[in-house]
VOPAGU-2260 file (C-alpha; in pm, 1 decimal, decimal comma):
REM VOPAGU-2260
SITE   aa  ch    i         X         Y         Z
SITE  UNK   A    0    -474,3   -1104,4     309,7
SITE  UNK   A    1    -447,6   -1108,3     684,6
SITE  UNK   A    2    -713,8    -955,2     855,2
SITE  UNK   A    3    -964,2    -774,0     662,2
SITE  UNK   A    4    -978,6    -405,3     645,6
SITE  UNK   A    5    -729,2    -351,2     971,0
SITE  UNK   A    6    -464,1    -101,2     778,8
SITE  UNK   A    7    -714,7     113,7     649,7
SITE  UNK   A    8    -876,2      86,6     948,9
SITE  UNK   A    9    -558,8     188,0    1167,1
SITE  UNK   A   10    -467,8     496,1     867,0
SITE  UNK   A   11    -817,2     622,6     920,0
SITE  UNK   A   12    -873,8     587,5    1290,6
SITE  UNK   A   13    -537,6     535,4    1467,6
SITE  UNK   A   14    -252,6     671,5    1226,6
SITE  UNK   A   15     -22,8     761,1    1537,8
SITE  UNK   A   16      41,0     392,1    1514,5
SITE  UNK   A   17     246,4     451,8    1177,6
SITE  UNK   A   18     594,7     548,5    1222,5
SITE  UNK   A   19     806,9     638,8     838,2
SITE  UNK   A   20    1176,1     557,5     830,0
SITE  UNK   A   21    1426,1     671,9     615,6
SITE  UNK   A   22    1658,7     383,6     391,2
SITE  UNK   A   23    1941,0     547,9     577,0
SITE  UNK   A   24    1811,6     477,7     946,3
SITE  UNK   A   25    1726,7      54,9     909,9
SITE  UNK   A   26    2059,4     -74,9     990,1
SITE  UNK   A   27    1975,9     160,9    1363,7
SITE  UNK   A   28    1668,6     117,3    1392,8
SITE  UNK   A   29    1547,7    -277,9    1265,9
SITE  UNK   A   30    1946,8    -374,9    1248,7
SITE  UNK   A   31    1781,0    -787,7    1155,0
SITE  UNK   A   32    1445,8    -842,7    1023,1
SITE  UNK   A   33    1256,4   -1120,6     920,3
SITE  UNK   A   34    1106,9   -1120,4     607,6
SITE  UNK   A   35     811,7   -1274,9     467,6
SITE  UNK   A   36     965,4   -1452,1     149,4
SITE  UNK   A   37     659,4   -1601,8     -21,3
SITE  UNK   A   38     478,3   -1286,9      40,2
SITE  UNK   A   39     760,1   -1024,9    -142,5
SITE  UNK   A   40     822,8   -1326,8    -435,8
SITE  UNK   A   41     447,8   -1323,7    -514,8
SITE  UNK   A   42     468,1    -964,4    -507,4
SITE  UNK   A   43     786,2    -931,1    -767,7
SITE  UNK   A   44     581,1   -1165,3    -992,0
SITE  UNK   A   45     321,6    -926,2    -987,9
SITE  UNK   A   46     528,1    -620,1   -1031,7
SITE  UNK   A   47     517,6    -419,5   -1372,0
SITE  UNK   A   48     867,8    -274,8   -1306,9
SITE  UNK   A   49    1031,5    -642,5   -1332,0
SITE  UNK   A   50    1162,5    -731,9   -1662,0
SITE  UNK   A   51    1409,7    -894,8   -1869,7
SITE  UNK   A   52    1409,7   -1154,0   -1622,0
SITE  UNK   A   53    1224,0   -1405,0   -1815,5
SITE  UNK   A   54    1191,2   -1721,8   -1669,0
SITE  UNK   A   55    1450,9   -1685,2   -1373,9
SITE  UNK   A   56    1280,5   -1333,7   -1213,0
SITE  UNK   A   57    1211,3   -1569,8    -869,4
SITE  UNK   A   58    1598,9   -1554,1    -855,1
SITE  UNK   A   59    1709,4   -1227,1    -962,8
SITE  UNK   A   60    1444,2   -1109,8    -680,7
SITE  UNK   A   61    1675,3   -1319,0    -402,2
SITE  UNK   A   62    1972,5   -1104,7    -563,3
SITE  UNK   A   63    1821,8    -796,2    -573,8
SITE  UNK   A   64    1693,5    -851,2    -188,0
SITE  UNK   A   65    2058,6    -945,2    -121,3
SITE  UNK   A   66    2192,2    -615,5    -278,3
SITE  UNK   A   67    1878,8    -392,0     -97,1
SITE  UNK   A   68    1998,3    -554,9     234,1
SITE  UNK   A   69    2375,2    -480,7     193,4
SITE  UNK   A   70    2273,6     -87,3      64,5
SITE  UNK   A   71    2053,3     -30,4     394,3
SITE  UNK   A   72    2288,6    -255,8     616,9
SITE  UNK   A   73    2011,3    -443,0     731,5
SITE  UNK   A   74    2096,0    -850,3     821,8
SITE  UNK   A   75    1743,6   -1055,6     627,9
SITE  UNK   A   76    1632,4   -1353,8     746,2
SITE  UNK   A   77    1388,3   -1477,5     484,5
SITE  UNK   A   78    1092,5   -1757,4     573,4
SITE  UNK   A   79     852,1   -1893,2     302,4
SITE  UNK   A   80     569,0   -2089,6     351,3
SITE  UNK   A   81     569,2   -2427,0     397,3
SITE  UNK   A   82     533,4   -2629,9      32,3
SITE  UNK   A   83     251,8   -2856,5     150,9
SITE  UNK   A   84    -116,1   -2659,0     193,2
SITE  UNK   A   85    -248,3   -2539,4     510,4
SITE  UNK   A   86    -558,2   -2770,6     570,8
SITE  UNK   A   87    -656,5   -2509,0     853,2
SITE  UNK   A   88    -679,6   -2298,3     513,6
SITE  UNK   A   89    -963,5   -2471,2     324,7
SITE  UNK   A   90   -1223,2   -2211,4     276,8
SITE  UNK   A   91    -985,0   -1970,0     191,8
SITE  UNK   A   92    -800,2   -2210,7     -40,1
SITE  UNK   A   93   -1161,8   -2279,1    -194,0
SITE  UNK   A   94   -1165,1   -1905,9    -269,2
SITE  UNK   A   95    -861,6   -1809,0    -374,8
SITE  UNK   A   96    -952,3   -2109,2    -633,4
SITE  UNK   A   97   -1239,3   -1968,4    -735,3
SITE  UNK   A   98   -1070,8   -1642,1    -772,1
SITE  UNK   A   99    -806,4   -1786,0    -978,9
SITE  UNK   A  100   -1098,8   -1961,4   -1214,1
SITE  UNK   A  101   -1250,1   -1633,0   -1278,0
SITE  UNK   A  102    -940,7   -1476,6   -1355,2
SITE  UNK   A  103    -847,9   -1744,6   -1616,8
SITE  UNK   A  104   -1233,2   -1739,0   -1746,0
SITE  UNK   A  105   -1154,4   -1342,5   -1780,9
SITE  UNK   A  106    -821,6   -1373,4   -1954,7
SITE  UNK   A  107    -994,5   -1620,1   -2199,5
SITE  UNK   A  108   -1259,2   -1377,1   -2305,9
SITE  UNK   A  109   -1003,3   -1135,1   -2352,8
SITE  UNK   A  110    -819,3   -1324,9   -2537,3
SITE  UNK   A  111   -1119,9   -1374,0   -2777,2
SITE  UNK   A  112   -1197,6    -991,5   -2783,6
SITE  UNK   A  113    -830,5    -950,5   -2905,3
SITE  UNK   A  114    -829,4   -1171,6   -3192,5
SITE  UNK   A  115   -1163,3   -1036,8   -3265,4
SITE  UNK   A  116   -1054,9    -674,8   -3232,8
SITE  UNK   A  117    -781,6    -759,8   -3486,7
SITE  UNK   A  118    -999,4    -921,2   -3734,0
SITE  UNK   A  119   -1214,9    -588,7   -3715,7
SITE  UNK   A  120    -877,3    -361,2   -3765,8
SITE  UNK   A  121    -827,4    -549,9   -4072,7
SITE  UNK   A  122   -1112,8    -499,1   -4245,7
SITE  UNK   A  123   -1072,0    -159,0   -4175,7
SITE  UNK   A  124    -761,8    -185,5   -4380,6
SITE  UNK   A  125    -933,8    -336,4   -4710,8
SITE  UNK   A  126   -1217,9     -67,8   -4668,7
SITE  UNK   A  127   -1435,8    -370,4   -4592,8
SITE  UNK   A  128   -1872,0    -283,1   -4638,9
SITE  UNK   A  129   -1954,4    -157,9   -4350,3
SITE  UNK   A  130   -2232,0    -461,0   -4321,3
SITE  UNK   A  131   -1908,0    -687,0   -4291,3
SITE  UNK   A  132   -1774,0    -438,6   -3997,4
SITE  UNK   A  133   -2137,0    -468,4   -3834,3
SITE  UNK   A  134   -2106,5    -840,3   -3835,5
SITE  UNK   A  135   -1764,6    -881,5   -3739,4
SITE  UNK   A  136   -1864,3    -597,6   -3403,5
SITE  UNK   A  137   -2161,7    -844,0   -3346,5
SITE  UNK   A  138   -1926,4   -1138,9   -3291,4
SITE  UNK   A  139   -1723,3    -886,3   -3073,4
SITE  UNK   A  140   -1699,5   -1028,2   -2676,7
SITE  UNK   A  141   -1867,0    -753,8   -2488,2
SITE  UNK   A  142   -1561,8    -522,6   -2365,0
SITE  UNK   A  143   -1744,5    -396,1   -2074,3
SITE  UNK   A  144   -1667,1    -729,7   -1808,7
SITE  UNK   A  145   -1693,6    -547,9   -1523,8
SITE  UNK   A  146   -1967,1    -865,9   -1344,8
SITE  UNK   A  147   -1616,0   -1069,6   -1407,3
SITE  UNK   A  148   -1392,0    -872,9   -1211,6
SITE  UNK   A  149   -1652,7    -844,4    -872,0
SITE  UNK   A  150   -1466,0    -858,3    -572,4
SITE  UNK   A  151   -1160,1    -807,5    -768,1
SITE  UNK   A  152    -905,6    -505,8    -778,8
SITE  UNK   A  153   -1028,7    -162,2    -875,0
SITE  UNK   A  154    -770,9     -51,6   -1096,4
SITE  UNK   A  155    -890,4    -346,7   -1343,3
SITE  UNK   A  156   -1202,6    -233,0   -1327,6
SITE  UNK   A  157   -1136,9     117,3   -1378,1
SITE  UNK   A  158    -979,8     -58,1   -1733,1
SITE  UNK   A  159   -1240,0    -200,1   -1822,3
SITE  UNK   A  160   -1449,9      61,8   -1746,0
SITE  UNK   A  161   -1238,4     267,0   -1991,9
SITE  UNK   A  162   -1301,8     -68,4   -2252,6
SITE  UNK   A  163   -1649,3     -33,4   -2285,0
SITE  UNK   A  164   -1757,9      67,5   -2616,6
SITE  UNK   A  165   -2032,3      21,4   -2779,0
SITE  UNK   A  166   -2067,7    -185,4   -3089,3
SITE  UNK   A  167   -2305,4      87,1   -3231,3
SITE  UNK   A  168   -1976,4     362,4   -3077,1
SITE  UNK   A  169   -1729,6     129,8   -3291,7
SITE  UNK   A  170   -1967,8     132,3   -3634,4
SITE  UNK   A  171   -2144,7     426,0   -3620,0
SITE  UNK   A  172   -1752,6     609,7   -3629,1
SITE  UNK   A  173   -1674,1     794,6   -3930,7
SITE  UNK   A  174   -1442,6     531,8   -4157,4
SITE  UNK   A  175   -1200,9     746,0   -4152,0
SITE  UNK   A  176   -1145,1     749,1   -3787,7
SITE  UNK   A  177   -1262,6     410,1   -3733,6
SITE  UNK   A  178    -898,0     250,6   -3770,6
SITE  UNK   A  179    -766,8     482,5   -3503,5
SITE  UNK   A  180   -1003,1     373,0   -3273,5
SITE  UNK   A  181   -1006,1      43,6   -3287,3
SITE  UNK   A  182    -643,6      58,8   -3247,2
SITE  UNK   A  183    -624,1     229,3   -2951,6
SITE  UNK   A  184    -919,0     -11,4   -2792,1
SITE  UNK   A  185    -689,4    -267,3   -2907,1
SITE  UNK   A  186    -377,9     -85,5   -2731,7
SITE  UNK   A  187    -606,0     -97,6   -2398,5
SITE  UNK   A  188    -753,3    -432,6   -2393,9
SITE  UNK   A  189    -409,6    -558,4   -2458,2
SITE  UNK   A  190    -290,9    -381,7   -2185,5
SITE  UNK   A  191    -592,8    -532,3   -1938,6
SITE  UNK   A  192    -462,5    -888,7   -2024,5
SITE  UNK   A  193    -112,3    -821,3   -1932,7
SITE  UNK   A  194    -250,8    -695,5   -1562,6
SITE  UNK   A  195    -436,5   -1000,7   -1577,6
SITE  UNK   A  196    -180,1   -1211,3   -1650,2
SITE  UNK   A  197      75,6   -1065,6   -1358,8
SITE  UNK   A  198    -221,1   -1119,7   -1110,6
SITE  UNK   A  199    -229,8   -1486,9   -1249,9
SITE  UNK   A  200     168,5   -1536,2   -1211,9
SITE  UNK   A  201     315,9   -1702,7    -939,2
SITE  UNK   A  202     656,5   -1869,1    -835,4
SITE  UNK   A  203     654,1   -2267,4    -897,2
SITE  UNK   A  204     753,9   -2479,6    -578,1
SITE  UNK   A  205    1067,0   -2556,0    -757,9
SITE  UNK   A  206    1135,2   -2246,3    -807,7
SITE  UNK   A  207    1071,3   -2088,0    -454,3
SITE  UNK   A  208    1291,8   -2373,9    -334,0
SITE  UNK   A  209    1577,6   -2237,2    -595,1
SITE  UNK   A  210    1528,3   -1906,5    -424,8
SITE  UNK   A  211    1608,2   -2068,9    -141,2
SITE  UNK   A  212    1919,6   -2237,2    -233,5
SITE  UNK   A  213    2046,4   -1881,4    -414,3
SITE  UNK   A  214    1987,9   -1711,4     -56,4
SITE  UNK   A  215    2174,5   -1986,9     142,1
SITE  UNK   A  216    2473,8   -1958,8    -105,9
SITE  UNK   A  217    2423,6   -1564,1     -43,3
SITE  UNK   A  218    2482,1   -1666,6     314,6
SITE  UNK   A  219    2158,8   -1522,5     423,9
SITE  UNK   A  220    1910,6   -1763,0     640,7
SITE  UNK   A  221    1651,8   -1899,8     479,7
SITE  UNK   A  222    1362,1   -2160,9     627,0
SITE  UNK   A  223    1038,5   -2273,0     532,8
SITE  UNK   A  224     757,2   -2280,7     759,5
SITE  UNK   A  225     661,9   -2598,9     964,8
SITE  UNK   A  226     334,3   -2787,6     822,3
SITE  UNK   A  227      29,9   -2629,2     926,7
SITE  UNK   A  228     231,8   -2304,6    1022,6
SITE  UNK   A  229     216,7   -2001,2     831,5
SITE  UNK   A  230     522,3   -1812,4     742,3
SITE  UNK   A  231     463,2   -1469,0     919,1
SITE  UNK   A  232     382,4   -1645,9    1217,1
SITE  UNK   A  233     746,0   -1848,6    1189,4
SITE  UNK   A  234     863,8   -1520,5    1154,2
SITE  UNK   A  235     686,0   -1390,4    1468,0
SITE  UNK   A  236     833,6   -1706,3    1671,0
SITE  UNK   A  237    1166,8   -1507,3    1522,2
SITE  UNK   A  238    1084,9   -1158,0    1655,9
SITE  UNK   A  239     939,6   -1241,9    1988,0
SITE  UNK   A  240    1266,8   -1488,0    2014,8
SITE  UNK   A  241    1501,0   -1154,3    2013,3
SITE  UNK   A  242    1656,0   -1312,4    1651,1
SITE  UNK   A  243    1510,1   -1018,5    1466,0
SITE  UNK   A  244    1398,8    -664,7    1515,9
SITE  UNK   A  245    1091,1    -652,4    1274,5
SITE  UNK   A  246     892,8    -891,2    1053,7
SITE  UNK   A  247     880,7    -759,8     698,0
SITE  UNK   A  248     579,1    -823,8     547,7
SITE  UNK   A  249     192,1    -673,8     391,0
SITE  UNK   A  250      33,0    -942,6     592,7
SITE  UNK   A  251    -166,8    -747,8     841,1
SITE  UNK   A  252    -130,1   -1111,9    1069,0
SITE  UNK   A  253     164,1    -935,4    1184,7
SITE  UNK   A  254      -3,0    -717,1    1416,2
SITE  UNK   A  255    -241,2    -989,6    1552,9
SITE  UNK   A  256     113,4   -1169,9    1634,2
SITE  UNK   A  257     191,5    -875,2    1828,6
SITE  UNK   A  258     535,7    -772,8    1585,9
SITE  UNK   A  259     671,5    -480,7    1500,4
SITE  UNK   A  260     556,7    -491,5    1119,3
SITE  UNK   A  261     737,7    -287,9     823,1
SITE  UNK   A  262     469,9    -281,0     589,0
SITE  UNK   A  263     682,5    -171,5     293,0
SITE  UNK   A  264    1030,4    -316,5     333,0
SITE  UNK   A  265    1183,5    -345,9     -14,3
SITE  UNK   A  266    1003,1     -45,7    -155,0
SITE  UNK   A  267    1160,5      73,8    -474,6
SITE  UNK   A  268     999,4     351,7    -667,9
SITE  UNK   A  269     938,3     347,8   -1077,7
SITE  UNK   A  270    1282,8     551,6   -1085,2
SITE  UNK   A  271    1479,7     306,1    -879,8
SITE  UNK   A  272    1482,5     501,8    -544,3
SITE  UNK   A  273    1461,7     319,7    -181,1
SITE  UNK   A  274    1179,4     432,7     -23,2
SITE  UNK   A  275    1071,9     526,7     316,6
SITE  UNK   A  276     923,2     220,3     466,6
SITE  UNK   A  277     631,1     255,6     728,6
SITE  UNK   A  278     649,1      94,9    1115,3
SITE  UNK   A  279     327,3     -25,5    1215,9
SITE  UNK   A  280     415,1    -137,3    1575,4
SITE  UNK   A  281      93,0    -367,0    1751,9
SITE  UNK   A  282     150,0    -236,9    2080,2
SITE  UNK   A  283     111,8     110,5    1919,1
SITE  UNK   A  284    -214,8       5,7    1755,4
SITE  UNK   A  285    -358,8    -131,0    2056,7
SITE  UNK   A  286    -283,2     135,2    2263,7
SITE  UNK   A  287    -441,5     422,3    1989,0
SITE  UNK   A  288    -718,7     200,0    2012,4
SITE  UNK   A  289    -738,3     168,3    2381,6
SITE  UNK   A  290    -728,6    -240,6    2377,6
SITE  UNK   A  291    -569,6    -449,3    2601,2
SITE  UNK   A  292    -342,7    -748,7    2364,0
SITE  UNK   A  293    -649,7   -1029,0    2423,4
SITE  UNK   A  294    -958,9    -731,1    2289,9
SITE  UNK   A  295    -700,6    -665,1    2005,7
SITE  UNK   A  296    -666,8   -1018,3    1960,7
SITE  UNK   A  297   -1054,9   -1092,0    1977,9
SITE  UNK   A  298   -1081,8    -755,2    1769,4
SITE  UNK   A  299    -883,5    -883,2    1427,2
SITE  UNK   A  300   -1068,1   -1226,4    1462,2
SITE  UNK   A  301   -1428,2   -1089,0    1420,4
SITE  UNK   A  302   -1284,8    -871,1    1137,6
SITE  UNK   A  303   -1197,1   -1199,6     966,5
SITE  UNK   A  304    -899,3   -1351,0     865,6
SITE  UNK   A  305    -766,7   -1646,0     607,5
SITE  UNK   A  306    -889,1   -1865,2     908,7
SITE  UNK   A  307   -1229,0   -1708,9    1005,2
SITE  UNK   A  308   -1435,7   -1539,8     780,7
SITE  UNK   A  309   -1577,1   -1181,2     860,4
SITE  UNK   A  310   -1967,6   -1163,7     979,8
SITE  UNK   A  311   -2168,2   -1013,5     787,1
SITE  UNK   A  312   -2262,5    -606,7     857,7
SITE  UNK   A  313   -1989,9    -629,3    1084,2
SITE  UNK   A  314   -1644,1    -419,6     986,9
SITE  UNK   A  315   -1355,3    -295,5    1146,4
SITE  UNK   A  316   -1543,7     -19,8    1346,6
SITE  UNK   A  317   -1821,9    -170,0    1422,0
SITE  UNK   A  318   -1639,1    -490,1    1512,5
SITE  UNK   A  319   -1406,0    -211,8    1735,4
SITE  UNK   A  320   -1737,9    -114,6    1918,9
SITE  UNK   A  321   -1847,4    -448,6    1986,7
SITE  UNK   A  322   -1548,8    -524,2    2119,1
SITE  UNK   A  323   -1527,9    -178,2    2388,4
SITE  UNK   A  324   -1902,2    -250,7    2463,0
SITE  UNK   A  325   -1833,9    -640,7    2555,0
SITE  UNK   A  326   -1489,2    -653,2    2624,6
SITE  UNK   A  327   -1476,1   -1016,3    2432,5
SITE  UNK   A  328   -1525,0   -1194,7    2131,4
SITE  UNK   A  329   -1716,7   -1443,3    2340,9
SITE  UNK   A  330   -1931,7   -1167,4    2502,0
SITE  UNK   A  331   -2042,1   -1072,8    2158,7
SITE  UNK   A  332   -2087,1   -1430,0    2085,6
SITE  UNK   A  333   -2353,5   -1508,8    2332,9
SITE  UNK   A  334   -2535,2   -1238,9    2304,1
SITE  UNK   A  335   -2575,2   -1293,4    1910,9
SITE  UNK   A  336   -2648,2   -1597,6    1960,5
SITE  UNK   A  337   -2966,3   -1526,7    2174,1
SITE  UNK   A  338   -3059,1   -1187,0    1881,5
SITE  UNK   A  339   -3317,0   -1293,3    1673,9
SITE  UNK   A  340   -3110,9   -1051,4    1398,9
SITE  UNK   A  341   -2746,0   -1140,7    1470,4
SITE  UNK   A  342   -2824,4   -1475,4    1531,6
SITE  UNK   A  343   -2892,3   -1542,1    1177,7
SITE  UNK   A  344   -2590,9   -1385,3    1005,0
SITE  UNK   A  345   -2355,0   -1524,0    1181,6
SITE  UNK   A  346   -2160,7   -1737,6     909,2
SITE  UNK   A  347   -2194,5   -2145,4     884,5
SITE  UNK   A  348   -1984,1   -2334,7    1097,6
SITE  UNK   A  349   -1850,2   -2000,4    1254,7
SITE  UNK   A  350   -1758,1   -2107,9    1613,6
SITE  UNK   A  351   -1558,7   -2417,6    1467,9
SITE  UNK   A  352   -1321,1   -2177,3    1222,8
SITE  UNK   A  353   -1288,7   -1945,8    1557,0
SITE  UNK   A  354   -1148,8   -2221,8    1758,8
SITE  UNK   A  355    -892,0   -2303,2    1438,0
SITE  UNK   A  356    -781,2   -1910,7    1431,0
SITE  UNK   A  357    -750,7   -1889,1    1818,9
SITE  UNK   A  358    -514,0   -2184,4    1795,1
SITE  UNK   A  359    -307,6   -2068,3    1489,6
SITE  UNK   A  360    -226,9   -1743,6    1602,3
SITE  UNK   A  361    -200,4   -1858,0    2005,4
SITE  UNK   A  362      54,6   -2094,0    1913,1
SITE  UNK   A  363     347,4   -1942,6    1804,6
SITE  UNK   A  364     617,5   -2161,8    1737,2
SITE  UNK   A  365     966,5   -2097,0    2002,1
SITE  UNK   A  366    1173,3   -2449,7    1929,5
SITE  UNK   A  367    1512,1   -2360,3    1949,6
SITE  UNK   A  368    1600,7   -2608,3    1684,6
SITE  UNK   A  369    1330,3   -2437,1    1438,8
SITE  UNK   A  370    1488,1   -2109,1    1500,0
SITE  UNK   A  371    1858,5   -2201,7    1491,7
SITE  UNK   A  372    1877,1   -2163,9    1100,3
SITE  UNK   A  373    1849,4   -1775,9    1157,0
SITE  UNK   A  374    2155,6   -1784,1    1399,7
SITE  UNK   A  375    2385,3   -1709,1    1113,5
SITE  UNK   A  376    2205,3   -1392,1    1038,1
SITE  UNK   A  377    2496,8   -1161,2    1165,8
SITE  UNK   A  378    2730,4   -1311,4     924,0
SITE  UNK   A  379    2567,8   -1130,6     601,6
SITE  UNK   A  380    2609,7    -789,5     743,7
SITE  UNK   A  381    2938,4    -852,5     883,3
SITE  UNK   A  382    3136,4    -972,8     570,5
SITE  UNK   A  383    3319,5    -685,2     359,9
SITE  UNK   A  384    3171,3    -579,1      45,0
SITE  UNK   A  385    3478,3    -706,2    -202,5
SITE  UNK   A  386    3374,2   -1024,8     -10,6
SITE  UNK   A  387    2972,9   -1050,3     -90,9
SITE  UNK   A  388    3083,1    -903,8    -464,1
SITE  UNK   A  389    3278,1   -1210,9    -502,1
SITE  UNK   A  390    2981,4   -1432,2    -369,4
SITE  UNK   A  391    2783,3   -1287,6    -601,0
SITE  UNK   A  392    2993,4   -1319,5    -892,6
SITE  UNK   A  393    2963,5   -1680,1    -781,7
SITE  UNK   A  394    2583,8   -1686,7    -773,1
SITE  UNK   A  395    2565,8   -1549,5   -1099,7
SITE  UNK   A  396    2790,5   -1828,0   -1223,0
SITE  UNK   A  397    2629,9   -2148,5   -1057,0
SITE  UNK   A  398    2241,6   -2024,0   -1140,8
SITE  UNK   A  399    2358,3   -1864,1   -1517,4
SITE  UNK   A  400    2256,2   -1556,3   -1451,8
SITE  UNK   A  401    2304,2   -1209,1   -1606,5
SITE  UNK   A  402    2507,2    -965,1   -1417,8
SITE  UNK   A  403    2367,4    -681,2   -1701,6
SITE  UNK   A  404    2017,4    -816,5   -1606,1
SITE  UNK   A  405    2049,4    -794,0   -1245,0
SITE  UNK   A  406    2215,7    -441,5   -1246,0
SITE  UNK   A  407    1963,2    -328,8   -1478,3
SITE  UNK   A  408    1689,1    -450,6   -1250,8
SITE  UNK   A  409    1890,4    -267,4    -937,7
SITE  UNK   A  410    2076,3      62,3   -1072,2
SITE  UNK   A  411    2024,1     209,8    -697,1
SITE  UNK   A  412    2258,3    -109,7    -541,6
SITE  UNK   A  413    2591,2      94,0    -793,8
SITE  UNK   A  414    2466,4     418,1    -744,6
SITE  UNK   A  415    2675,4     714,3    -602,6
SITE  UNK   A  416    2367,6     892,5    -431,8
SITE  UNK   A  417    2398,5     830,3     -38,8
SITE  UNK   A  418    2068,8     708,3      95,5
SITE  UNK   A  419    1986,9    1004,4     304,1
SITE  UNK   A  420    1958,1    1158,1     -47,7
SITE  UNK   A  421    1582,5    1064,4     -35,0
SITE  UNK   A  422    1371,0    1296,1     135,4
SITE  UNK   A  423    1133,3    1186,8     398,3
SITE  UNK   A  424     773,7    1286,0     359,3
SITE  UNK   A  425     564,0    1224,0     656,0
C-alpha cells in the first residue's frame, strides 16, 4: 500500500525523518488532523484485539475514534474513499482480486484439513486400527501451504510453517500421545483460519456509509472522496489547505503528497494504553535524502505505487541512485530505453501507468466547496465533555448500541491515568 518499500526504506537509511510524540503532546503539536477513514476501518476489521462487537464493530470503531480524539484533544476530520472504484486502479484492483481468490482458496483447504483433523482425533478416541488412522492421515490436506501464502504476510507463513507435519510424524506417534498431538495441530490450524479470516474481513459500503452517519451525529466531519480521487490525497487537499495539521494514515502516498504523515495515529497497545505515534514529515525525508520535492516525487514513482508498478531489479536504493545519478525519472527513462538490459524489464505498458500516477498525485484537489465539510472541525474539540457524553448517550441509542461493549472495547477513554503516564521510548 502506497509506495513500495519507502518506510523501511526511510527507517533504514534516513530515520532522522521520524519524529515520536507522546498522547499527551497531539492537541500542541497536530491540534486537527485528517484521518484516513477507510484505511483505520479496514484496519479495526483486521485487528485481533476487537471483539464483542459482532456485526456492528465498523461503528463501535467511529465511537472509539470519537472517545481517542476527545482523550488526546485532537479535532478528526475523517475522509473515506469514494464508494465507486478507481478505474485509474485496474491492475492493482486485478491483484488485490487475485489476492483475495487465493486467500479464499486457502481458507477452503483449511477448512478441509479441520474437519479432517477432527475425524482423525476421533478415531483416536475409539482406539481406532492404526490402518484406519493411516488412511484417514492419507486423506489429510497437506498442512504445510506455504506455495499458497507467496507474496503474502510472514507471520502466516511462519504458522504454517509451525503446521507442517508429516503424515508419517502424525502415525508413526506413540498412541498414547497421538491424541495430544493432534489436538494441539488442531488448536494451531484453527488458529491460522481465524488470521485468515480477519485478512479476508472488510467493512460493507453500507456499512462504511453508517460510519459515516455515526461520525456526523458525533459532530465530527466526515466526506468521501471525489470519483477517481483517492482518500489520502482528499486529505492532502485538507493539509496543504491549512484545515488540518497532519494526515493520519499507513499509506506511505502521504509523503509523495508532501504531508506531514502520523503513521500510527490511533495506536492502542494489547493492554489498552495510547501509544506514542511516529511523525514522518516529507520535507524531512527529502531533505535526509538530499532530494529536491520533483526527484522525491520521481523517486516514489519508480519504486511503484497502486498506480505504477515497480521495475523489476529496481528497489528503493537503487531507484534512490538512479535518481542522484540522473536527476529524473525521465533521465532514467531514456536511457533504459536505449540499454539492451533495462530496456527489456521495464514493465508492459509502463510509460502509460506513469502518465496516470503523475496526474493523480499532481492534482490535488483545493475546491473550496469540497473542503467546506471539514470547516466544522473546531466544534468537536470545543464542546464540554458532559456535552459529547450526552451525544454519545444519543449515538448509542439511535444505532442500538452497547455502552458495556464500547467501554469494554475503550477502558483507557474512563481511565484515571493522565496521558503523560506513558513513557516515551525513542
Amino acid at each position: 500500500m502506497g509506495v513500495n518499500g519507502l518506510l523501511p526504506f526511510i527507517r533504514k537509511f534516513a530515520g532522522h525523518s521520524i519524529e515520536y510524540c507522546a498522547p499527551n503532546s497531539f492537541h500542541s503539536v497536530i491540534p486537527k488532523v485528517a484521518i484516513d477513514g477507510t484505511l483505520f476501518l479496514h484496519k479495526e476489521y483486521r485487528s485481533p484485539q476487537v471483539s464483542n462487537t459482532g456485526k456492528s464493530k465498523h461503528l463501535y470503531w467511529a465511537l472509539k475514534l470519537a472517545r481517542y480524539c476527545r482523550k488526546t484533544h485532537v479535532s478528526p476530520i475523517v475522509v473515506f474513499d469514494s464508494a465507486s472504484r478507481s478505474v485509474l486502479k485496474r491492475k492493482e484492483h486485478a491483484r488485490r482480486k487475485q489476492q483475495k481468490e487465493r486467500n479464499v482458496s486457502l481458507l477452503n483447504k483449511i477448512n478441509a484439513s479441520i474437519t479432517d483433523q477432527k475425524s482423525l482425533l476421533r478415531s483416536t478416541e475409539y482406539a481406532s486400527p492404526q490402518e484406519e488412522q493411516t488412511r484417514i492421515a492419507d486423506q489429510l490436506l497437506p498442512l504445510n501451504l506455504e506455495d499458497e501464502l507467496e507474496g503474502s504476510q510472514s507471520v502466516l507463513t511462519n504458522a504454517l510453517n509451525l503446521l507442517g507435519e508429516t503424515k508419517d510424524e502424525i502415525t508413526q506417534a506413540s498412541f498414547q500421545s497421538s491424541s495430544a498431538f493432534l489436538t494441539d495441530t488442531l488448536q494451531r490450524t484453527v488458529e491460522l483460519r481465524e488470521k485468515v479470516e480477519r485478512r479476508l474481513a472488510r467493512p460493507s459500503i453500507n456499512e462504511v456509509k453508517e460510519t459515516a452517519a455515526l461520525l456526523n451525529f458525533l459532530n465530527i466531519p466526515v466526506s468521501f472522496s471525489p470519483e477517481n480521487v483517492e482518500g489520502e490525497t482528499l486529505a492532502a487537499s485538507l493539509y496543504h489547505s491549512g484545515l488540518a495539521s497532519a494526515v493520519c494514515t499507513q499509506d506511505t502516498d502521504a509523503l509523495l503528497l508532501g504531508t506531514l504523515m502520523i503513521y500510527d495515529f490511533f495506536n492502542i497497545s494489547k493492554k489498552f494504553e495510547l501509544m506514542p505515534a511516529q511523525f514522518i514529515s516529507s520535507l524531512r525525508v527529502q531533505k535526509n535524502l538530499g532530494l529536491t520535492y520533483p526527484q522525491f516525487f520521481d523517486y516514489c514513482l519508480l519504486c511503484g505505487t497502486d498506480f505504477c508498478e515497480r521495475i523489476n531489479q529496481i528497489g528503493p536504493v537503487r531507484a534512490l541512485k538512479l535518481i542522484r545519478q540522473f536527476g529524473s525519472l525521465d533521465a532514467i527513462l531514456k536511457y533504459a530505453l536505449n540499454d539492451p538490459i533495462l530496456s527489456k524489464i521495464l514493465p508492459q505498458d509502463y510509460n502509460e501507468d506513469l502518465n496516470i500516477a503523475r496526474s493523480v498525485f499532481s492534482n490535488i484537489p483545493n475546491d473550496r466547496d469540497l473542503l467546506s465539510f471539514a470547516s466544522k472541525a473546531n466544534s468537536f474539540s470545543e464542546i464540554s465533555e458532559s456535552t459529547f457524553r450526552n451525544i454519545e448517550e444519543g449515538a448509542l441509542r439511535t444505532f442500538q448500541l452497547h455502552k458495556d461493549v464500547l467501554d469494554m472495547n475503550s477502558p483507557w477513554y474512563n481511565d484515571s491515568i493522565p496521558l503523560d503516564f506513558f513513557i516515551l521510548e525513542d
